[in-house]
KEROVEX-476839 format. One record per residue (C-alpha): residue number from 0; x, y, z. Coordinates in steps of 0.05 Angstrom, whole numbers, plus 5000, padded with zeros to 4 digits. Each point is the difference from the previous one (the first is absolute). Last residue first. Layout:
BEGIN
NUM_X_Y_Z .
...
***
This chain:
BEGIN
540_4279_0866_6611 .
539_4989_4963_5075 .
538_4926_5001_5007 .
537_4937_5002_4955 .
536_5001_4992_4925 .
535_4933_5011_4964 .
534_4960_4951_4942 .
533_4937_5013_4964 .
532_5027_5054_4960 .
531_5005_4975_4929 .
530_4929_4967_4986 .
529_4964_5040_5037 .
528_5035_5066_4987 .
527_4975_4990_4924 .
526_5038_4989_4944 .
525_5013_4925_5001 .
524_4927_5002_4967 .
523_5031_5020_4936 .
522_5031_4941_4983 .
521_5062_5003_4953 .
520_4999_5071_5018 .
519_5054_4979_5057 .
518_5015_5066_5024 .
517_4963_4983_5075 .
516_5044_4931_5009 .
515_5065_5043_4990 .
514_4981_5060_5050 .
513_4975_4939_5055 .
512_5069_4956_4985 .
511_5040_5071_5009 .
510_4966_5031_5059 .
509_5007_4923_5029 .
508_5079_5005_4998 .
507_4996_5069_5020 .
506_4957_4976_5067 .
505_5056_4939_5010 .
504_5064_5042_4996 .
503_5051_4989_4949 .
502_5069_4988_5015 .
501_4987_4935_4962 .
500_4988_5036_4938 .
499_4990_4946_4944 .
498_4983_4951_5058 .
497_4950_5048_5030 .
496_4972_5013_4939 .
495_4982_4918_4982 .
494_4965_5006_5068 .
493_4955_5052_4989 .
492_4984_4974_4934 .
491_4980_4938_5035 .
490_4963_5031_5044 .
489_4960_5048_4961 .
488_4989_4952_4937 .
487_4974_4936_5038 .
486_4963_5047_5044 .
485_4973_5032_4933 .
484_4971_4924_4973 .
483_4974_4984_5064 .
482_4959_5059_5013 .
481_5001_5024_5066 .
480_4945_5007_5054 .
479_5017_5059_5039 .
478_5046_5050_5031 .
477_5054_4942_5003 .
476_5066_4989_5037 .
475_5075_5002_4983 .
474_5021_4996_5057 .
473_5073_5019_5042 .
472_5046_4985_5059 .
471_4967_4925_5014 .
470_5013_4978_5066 .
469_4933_4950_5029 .
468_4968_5077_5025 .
467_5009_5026_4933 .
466_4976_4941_4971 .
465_4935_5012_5055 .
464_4993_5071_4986 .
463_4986_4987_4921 .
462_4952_4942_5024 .
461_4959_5047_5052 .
460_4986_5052_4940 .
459_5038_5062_5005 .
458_4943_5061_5002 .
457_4986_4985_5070 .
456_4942_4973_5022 .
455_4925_5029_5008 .
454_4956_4963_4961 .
453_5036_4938_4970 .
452_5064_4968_4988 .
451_5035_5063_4966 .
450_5025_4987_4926 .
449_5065_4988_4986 .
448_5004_4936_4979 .
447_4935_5000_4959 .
446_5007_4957_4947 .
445_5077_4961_4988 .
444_5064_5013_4982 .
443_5024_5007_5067 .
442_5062_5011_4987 .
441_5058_4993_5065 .
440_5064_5043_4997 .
439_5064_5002_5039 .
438_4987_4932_5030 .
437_5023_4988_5070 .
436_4943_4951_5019 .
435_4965_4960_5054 .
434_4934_4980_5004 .
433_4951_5002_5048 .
432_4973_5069_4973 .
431_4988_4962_4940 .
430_4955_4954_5050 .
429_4960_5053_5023 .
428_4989_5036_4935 .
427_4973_4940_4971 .
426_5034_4952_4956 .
425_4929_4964_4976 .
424_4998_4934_4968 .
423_4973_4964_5063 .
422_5061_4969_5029 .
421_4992_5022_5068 .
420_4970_4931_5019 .
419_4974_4959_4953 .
418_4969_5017_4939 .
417_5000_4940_4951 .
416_5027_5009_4930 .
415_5036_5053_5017 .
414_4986_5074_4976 .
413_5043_5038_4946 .
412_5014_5066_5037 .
411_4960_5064_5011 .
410_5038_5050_5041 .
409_4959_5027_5056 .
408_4966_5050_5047 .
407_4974_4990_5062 .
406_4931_4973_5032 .
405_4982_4968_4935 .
404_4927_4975_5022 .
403_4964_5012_4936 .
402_5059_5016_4954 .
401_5012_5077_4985 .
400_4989_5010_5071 .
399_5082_5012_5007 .
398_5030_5008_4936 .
397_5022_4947_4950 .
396_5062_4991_4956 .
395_4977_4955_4937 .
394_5080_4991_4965 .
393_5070_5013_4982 .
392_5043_5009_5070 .
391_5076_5017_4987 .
390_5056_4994_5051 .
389_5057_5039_4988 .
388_5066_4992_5043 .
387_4984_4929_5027 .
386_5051_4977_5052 .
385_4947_5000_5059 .
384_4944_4964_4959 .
383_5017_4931_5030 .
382_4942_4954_4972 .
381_4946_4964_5039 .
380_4955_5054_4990 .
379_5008_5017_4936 .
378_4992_4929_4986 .
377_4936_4984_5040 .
376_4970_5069_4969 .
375_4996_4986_4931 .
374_5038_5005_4942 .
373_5029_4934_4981 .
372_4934_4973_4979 .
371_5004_5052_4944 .
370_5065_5042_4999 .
369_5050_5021_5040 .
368_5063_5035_4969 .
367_5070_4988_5031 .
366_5054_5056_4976 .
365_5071_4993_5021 .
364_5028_4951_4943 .
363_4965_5036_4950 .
362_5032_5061_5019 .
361_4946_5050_5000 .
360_4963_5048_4943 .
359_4967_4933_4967 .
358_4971_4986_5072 .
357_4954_5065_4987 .
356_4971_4977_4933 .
355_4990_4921_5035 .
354_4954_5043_5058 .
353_4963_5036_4945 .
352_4988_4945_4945 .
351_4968_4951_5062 .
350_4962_5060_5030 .
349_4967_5005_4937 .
348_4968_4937_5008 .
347_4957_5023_5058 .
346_4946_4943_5009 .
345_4938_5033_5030 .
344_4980_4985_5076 .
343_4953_4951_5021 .
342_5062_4953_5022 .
341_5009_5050_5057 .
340_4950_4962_5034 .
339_4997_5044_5066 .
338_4979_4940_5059 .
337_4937_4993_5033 .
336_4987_4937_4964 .
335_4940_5027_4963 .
334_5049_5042_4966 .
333_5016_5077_5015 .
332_4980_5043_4940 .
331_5043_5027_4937 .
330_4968_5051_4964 .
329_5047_5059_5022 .
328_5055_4966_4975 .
327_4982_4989_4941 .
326_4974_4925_4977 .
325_5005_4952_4951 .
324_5031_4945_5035 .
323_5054_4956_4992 .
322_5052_5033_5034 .
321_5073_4961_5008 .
320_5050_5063_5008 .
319_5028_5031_4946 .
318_5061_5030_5039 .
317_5052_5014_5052 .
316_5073_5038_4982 .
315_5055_4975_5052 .
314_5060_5048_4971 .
313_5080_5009_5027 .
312_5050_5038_4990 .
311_4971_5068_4989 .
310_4985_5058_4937 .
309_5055_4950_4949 .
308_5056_5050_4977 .
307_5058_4938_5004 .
306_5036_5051_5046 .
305_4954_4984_5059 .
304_4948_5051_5032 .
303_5029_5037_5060 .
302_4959_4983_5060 .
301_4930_5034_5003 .
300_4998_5055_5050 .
299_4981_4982_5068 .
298_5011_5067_5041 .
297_4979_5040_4939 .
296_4926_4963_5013 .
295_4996_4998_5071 .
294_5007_5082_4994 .
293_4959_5002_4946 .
292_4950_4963_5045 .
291_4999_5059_5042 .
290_4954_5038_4944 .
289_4947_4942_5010 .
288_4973_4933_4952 .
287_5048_5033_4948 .
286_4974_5007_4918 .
285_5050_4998_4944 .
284_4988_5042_4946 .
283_5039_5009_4932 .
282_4985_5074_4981 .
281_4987_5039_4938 .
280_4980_4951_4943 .
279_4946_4966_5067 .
278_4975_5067_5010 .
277_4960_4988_4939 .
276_5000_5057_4942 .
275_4966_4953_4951 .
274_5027_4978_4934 .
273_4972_4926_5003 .
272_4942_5021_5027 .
271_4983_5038_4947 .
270_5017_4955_4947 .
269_4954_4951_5039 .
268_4944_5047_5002 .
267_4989_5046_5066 .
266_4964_5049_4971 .
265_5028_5056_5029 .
264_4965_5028_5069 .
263_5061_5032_5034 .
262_5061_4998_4953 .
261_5009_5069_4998 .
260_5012_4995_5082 .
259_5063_4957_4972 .
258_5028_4960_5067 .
257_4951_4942_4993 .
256_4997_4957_5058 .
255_5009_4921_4982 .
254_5060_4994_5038 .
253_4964_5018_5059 .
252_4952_4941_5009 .
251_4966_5021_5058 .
250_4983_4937_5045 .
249_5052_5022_5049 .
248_4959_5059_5016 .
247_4952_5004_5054 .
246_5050_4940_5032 .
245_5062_5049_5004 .
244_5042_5019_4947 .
243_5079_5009_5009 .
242_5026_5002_4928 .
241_5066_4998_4982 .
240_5018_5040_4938 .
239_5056_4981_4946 .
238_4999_5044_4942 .
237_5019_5056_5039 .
236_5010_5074_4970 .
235_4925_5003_4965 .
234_4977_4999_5077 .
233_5030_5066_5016 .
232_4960_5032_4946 .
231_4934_4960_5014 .
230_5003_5015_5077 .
229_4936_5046_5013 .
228_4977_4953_4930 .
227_5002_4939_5035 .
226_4930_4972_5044 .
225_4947_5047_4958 .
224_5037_5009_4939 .
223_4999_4918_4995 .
222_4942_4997_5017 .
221_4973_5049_4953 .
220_5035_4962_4947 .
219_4976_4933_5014 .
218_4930_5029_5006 .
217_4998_5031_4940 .
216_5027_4935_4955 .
215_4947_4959_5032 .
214_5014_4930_4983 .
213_4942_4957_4964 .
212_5005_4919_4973 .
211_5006_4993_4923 .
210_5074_4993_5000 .
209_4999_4957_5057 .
208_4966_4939_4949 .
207_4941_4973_5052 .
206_5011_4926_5012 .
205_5071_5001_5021 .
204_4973_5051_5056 .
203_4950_4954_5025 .
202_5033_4947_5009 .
201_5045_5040_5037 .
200_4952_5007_5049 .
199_4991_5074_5031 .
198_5009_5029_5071 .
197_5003_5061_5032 .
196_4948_5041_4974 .
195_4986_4970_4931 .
194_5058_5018_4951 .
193_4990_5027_4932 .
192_5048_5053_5012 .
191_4951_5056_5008 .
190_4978_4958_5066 .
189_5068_4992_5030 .
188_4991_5085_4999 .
187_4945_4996_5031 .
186_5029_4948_5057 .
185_5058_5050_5020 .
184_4953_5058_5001 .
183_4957_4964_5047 .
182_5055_4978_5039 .
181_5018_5072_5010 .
180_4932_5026_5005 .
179_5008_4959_5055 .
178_5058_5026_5030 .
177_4981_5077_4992 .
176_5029_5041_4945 .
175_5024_5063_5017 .
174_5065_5001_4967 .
173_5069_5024_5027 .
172_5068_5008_4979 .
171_5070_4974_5014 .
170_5072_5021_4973 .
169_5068_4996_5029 .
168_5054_4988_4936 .
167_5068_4978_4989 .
166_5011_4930_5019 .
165_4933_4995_5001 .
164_4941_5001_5030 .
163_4930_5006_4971 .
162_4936_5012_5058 .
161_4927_4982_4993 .
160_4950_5024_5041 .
159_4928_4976_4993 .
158_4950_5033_5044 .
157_4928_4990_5043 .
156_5009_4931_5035 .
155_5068_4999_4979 .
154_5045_4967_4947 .
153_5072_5002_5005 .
152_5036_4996_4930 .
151_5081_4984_4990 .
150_5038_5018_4941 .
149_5066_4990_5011 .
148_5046_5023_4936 .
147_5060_4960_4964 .
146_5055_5029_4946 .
145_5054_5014_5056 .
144_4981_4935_5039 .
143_4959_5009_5058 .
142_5027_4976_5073 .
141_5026_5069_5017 .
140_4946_5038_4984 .
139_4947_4951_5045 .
138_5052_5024_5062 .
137_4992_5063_4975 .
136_4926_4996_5002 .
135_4986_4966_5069 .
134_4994_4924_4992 .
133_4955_4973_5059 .
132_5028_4970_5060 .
131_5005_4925_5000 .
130_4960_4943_5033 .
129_5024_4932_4978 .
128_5068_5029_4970 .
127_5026_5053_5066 .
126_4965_4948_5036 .
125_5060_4946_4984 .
124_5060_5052_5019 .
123_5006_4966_5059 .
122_5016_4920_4960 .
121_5020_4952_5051 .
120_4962_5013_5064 .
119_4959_5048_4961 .
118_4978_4937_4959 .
117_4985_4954_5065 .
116_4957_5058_5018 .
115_4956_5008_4939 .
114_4991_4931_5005 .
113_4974_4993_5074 .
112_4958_5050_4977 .
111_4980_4963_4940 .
110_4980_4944_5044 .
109_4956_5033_5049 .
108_4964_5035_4941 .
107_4988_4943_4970 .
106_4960_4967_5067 .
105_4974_5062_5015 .
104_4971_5003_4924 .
103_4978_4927_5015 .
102_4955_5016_5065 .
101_4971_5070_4963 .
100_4975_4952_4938 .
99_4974_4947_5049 .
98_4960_5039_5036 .
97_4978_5051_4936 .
96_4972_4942_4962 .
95_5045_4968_4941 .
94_4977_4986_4932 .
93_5004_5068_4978 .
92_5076_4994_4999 .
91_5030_5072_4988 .
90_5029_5014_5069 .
89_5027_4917_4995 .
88_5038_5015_4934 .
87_5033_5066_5020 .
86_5026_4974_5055 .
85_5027_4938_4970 .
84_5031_5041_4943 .
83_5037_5036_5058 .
82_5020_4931_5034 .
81_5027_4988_4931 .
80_5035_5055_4990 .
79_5037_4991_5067 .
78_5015_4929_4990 .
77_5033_5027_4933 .
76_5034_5049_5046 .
75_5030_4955_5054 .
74_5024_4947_4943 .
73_5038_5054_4972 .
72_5031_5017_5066 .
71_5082_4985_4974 .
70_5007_5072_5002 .
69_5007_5011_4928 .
68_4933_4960_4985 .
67_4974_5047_5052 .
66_5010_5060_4942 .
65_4963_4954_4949 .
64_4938_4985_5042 .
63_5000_5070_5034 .
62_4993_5022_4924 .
61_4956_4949_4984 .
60_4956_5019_5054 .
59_4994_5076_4984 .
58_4974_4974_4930 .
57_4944_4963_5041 .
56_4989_5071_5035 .
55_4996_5033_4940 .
54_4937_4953_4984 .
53_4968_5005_5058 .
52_4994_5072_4986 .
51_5024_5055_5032 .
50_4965_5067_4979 .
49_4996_5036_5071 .
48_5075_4996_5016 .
47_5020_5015_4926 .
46_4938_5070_5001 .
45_5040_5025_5064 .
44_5071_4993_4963 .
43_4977_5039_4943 .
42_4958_5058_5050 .
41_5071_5004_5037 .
40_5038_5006_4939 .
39_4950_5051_4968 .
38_5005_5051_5067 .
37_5082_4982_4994 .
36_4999_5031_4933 .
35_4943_5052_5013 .
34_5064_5022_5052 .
33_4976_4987_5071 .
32_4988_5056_5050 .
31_5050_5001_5055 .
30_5015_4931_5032 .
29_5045_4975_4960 .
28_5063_5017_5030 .
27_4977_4969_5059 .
26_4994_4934_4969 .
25_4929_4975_4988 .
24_4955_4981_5042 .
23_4925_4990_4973 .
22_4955_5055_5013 .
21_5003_5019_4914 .
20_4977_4935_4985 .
19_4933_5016_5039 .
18_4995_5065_4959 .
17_5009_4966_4945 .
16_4949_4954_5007 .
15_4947_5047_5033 .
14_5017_5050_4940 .
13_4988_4937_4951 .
12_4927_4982_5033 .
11_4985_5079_4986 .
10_5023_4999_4924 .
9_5046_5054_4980 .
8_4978_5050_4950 .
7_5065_5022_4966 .
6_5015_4932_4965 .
5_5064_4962_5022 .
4_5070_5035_4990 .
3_5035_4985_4947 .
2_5075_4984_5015 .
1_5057_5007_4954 .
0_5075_4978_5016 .
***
């Protein structure tokens, strides 16, 4: 095993930590002067317990979900989840003054006591799910496959530490970069891509050819250097890595990362492009919501895939909704009614090609495909989603404060004639989080559904933790506003590999659609990182 220890000059606010750590008990043969192994698994399992997000803890729900299921208590943990959501729901309601807010979180917290203890009545082992112990390294070891690596990133105040486990190596290393040079880093290098911040309409990005649009060759080589090179020979051994990035950096697109220093400030011209030392040729990446989620993860494995070769049983793909407008998603304004008119949105007619593309790689007889009037949010919501192994989402997807008024964010769908009710055209995150589902894999081929929901949240948006709040063990989620003509390519090439290969796992099967879209010369704007790397799996591999 190799370890590399962390940079000589230790930070001040890291002593403290580590020091701290070091106070904790341990067993009495420990207690003489850790080994810089067990120094880095205590600073590893110190950086999990700080880092939680709300989104690990939605996977941490499926897996009591599933292991209650077992016990006969599944009904005890999707009431659970849902008291959670609840929670989380009423903290965040700006509607509410701070009486009646503190009066209902007694109320909920009342009942999910009462709910945690009917569960321990039945089900002891229950916290060891909700509220687990971080992964220590050998324990993270032991759940990696032979040609997989754990890359997980804490950022600090002052530092960014980033470890790589694997089954055979121990490394971390140190930069000083402070969190919001972090972010700032994050958006620049958004910026060299043509993107605008956080957010750009795809309207916007059919209209300008992506050929013509910049990327800073220098800086995706320097970053790359920067975050890998300490580990860039132990790296080139696993073309799987799974990558634990917290909010500062979740909106790095790290396929995209040149791994050629000579290649720092080419032209980047199509041809160029095209041959390109991007990390993505190296390494399929799957990104985790936490490190202990690998532990939820390998705990619910996909089931074996059926001889006939096809990736899953079943398929509900949704798409083309009824929009009649002309509009991006960032021009659409709340109506005179008071109500979002999602009718002001722009048709999507690729997203017609794209979901019929990806029920070509199912059993006919096992694939349902939504389409028009049929795909909006009465029938999703009347419909019984719990036998559904892929569900696939082609359309508008909204973040919070995008919409004048959108509290949460949201799934555009086509909108009834007549609002009434719920039934506004929008599956928000609160009602997906309603839902319930087993599926091994929900796309969200649509803008934006990764992106944070506004200053200050986590990197996961609040709709990607909401499916995996409702049961879903994997996304395929967004970095930004997609073209419809190379989502229709990416997923349904995706899909067409994992029926060739069905052993195959979901980040190699979108490696391969995003290397095959980006060697098209047939139109050189399908060269550029925009075009090809808009999409990211997060969760179970």
């Amino acid at each position: 095993m190799t370890l590399q220890p962390a940079v000589a000059d230790s930070h001040p606010m890291l002593r403290l930590i580590l020091a701290c750590a070091l106070m904790l008990p341990l067993p009495l043969r420990a207690q003489e002067d850790p080994s810089p192994l067990q120094r880095t698994d205590l600073v590893f399992q110190m950086a999990q317990t700080v880092q939680n997000s709300e989104a690990a803890q939605a996977v941490q729900q499926i897996a009591l979900r599933l292991a209650a299921k077992a016990q006969g208590l599944e009904p005890l943990a999707i009431a659970r989840r849902d008291l959670v959501e609840r929670i989380a729901r009423t903290r965040a309601d700006p509607a509410l003054d701070d009486a009646v807010r503190r009066q209902r979180l007694e109320e909920l917290d009342v009942a999910l006591r009462v709910n945690d203890q009917a569960l321990a009545k039945g089900f002891p082992a229950y916290l060891d799910i909700v509220a687990p112990d971080p992964l220590t390294i050998a324990e993270a070891q032991a759940l990696l496959d032979p040609d997989e690596a754990l890359i997980q990133m804490h950022q600090g105040k002052d530092w960014l530490t980033l470890w790589l486990i694997s089954g055979r190596h121990v490394l971390w290393h140190r930069l000083p970069v402070t969190q919001s040079d972090a972010v700032e880093l994050v958006a620049m290098y958004r910026e060299t891509m043509g993107l605008t911040g956080t957010l750009r309409a795809a309207a916007a990005l059919d209209d300008e050819p992506v050929a013509t649009q910049p990327f800073n060759t220098r800086l995706a080589a320097i970053l790359y250097q920067w975050l890998f090179a300490p580990f860039q020979a132990e790296l080139s051994q696993y073309p799987h890595l799974m990558i634990v990035a917290d909010k500062s950096w979740i909106g790095m697109p790290f396929a995209t990362l040149l791994t050629d220093p000579a290649q720092a400030g080419s032209d980047p011209t199509p041809d160029m492009l095209r041959r390109a030392s991007w990390m993505l040729r190296d390494h399929a990446i799957t990104m985790l919501p936490s490190a202990v989620s690998l532990r939820a993860a390998r705990a619910n494995r996909p089931a074996p895939l059926p001889d006939s070769g096809l990736p899953t049983t079943t398929l509900l793909a949704i798409g083309d909704p009824l929009f009649t407008g002309t509009k991006g998603t960032d021009a659409v304004v709340r109506a005179a009614t008071g109500t979002v008119d999602v009718s002001q949105l722009a048709p999507l007619p690729g997203t017609r090609r794209e979901v019929r593309a990806i029920a070509a790689a199912f059993d006919q007889s096992s694939a349902q495909v939504l389409l028009g009037a049929d795909a909006s949010e009465a029938m999703i919501e009347t419909m019984d989603l719990s036998d559904r192994d892929v569900i696939v989402f082609a359309t508008h997807g909204l973040i919070a404060g995008e919409l004048q008024g959108l509290a949460e964010p949201a799934l555009a769908l086509t909108p009834p004639a007549t609002i009434t009710g719920s039934d506004d055209g929008l599956l928000t995150a609160g009602e997906v989080a309603g839902l319930t589902l087993t599926a091994d894999w929900v796309v969200l081929s649509a803008c934006n559904t990764a992106a944070g929901d506004g200053a200050g949240a986590e990197g996961l948006s609040g709709l990607a933790r909401a499916f995996f709040a409702a049961g879903a063990q994997a996304l395929l989620v967004s970095h930004w506003p997609v073209r419809d003509d190379a989502a229709a390519r990416l997923t349904a090439s995706a899909f067409a590999e994992m029926r060739a290969h069905p052993d195959l796992r979901k980040a190699e099967a979108m490696r391969r659609a995003m290397l095959a879209l980006m060697d098209d010369d047939s139109d050189p704007s399908l060269s550029h990182p925009v075009a090809w790397a808009p999409f990211f799996v997060v969760g179970n591999r």
